[in-house]
C-alpha positions as a printed NumPy array, in Angstrom:
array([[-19.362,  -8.027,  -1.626],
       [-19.593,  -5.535,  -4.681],
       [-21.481,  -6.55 ,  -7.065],
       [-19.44 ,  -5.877, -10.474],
       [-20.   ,  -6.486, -14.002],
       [-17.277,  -6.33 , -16.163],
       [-16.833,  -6.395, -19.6  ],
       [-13.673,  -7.731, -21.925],
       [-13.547,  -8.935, -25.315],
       [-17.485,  -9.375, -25.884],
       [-18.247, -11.267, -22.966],
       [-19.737, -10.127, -19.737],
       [-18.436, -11.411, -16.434],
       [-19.93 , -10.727, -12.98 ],
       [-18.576, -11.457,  -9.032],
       [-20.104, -14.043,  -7.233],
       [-19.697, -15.224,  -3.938],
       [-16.919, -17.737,  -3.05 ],
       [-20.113, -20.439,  -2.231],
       [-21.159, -20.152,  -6.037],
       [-17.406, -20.149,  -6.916],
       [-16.648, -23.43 ,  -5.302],
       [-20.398, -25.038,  -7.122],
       [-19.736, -23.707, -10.068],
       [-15.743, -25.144, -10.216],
       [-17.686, -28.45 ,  -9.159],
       [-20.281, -28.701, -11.692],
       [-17.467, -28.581, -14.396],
       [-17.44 , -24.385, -15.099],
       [-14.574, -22.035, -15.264],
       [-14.065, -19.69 , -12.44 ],
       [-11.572, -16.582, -13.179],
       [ -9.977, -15.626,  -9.532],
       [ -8.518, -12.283,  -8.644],
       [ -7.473, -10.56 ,  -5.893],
       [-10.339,  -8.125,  -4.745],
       [ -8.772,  -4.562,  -5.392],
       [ -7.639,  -6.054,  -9.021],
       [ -9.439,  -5.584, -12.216],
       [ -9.291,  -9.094, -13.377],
       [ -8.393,  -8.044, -17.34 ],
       [ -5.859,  -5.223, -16.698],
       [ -2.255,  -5.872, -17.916],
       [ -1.293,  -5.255, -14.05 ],
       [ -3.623,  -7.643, -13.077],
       [ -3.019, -11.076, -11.476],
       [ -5.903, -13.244, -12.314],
       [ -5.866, -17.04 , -12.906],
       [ -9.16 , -19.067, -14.579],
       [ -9.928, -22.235, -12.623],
       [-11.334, -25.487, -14.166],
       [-12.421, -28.152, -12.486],
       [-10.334, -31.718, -13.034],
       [-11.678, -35.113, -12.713],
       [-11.64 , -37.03 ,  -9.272],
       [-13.533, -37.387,  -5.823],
       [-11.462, -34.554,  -4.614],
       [-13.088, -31.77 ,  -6.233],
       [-13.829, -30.049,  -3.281],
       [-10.349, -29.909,  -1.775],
       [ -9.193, -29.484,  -4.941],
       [-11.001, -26.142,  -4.876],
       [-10.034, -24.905,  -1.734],
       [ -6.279, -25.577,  -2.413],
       [ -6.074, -23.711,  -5.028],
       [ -7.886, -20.893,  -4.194],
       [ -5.548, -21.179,  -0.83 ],
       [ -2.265, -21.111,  -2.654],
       [ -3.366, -18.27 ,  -5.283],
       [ -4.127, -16.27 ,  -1.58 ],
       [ -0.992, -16.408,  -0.464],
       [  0.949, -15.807,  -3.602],
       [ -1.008, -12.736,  -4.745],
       [ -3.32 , -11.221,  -2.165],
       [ -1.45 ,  -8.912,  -0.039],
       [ -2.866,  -5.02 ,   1.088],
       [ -1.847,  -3.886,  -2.017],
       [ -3.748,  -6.142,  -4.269],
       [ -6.328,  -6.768,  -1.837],
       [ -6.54 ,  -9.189,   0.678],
       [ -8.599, -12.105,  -0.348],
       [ -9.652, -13.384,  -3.817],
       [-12.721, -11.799,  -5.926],
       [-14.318, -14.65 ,  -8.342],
       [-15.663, -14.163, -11.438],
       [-17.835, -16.029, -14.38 ],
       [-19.016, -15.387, -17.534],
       [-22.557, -15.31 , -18.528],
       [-24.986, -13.693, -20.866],
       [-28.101, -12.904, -21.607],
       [-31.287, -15.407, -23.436],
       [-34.616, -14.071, -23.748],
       [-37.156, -16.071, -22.285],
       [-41.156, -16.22 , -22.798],
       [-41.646, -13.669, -20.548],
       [-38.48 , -11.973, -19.315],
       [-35.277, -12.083, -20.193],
       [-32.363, -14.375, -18.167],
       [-29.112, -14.589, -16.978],
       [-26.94 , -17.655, -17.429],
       [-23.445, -19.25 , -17.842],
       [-21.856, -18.206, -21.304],
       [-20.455, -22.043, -21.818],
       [-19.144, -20.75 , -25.109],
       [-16.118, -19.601, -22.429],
       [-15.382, -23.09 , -21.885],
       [-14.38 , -23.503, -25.629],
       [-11.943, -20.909, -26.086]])
């Protein structure tokens, strides 16, 4: 996996791994999903922003979605599986500073 930071409208966004994907959807976050060859902003883009509902199902909730946006949009053009994506920024701790989730995402 590339590791890619990108940045749009003031916030900072970085791949992760679909594992960190699916706990971060879990745990409540939004999780932008794009095919891999895609820039996730760009008006050519395809790109869809996941949140998590309520329910048991969370986890198959997950998985079908990420399942269907596969085979609507990834193709060898666009790539052929899905790149995720969340937003974080950065806090200065005591002694060094820290990534972490921007939650001020989840507002807008």
């Amino acid at each position: 996996m590339q590791q890619r930071a990108i940045h749009h409208e003031g916030r900072t966004f970085i791949r992760i791994p679909a594992n960190r994907a699916r706990r971060a959807y879990n745990n409540g976050l939004a999780v932008i999903v794009s095919p891999c060859n895609m820039h996730p902003f760009s008006p050519w883009g395809v790109s869809s922003t996941l949140r998590a509902g309520e329910g048991p199902r969370r986890y198959e909730e997950f998985s079908r979605l990420v399942d269907t946006f596969t085979g609507y949009n990834c193709n060898r053009e666009t790539g052929l599986y899905p790149a995720f994506y969340i937003p974080v920024r950065e806090t200065q701790h005591v002694d060094h500073p820290r990534t972490e989730y921007d939650y001020s995402f989840l507002e807008a």
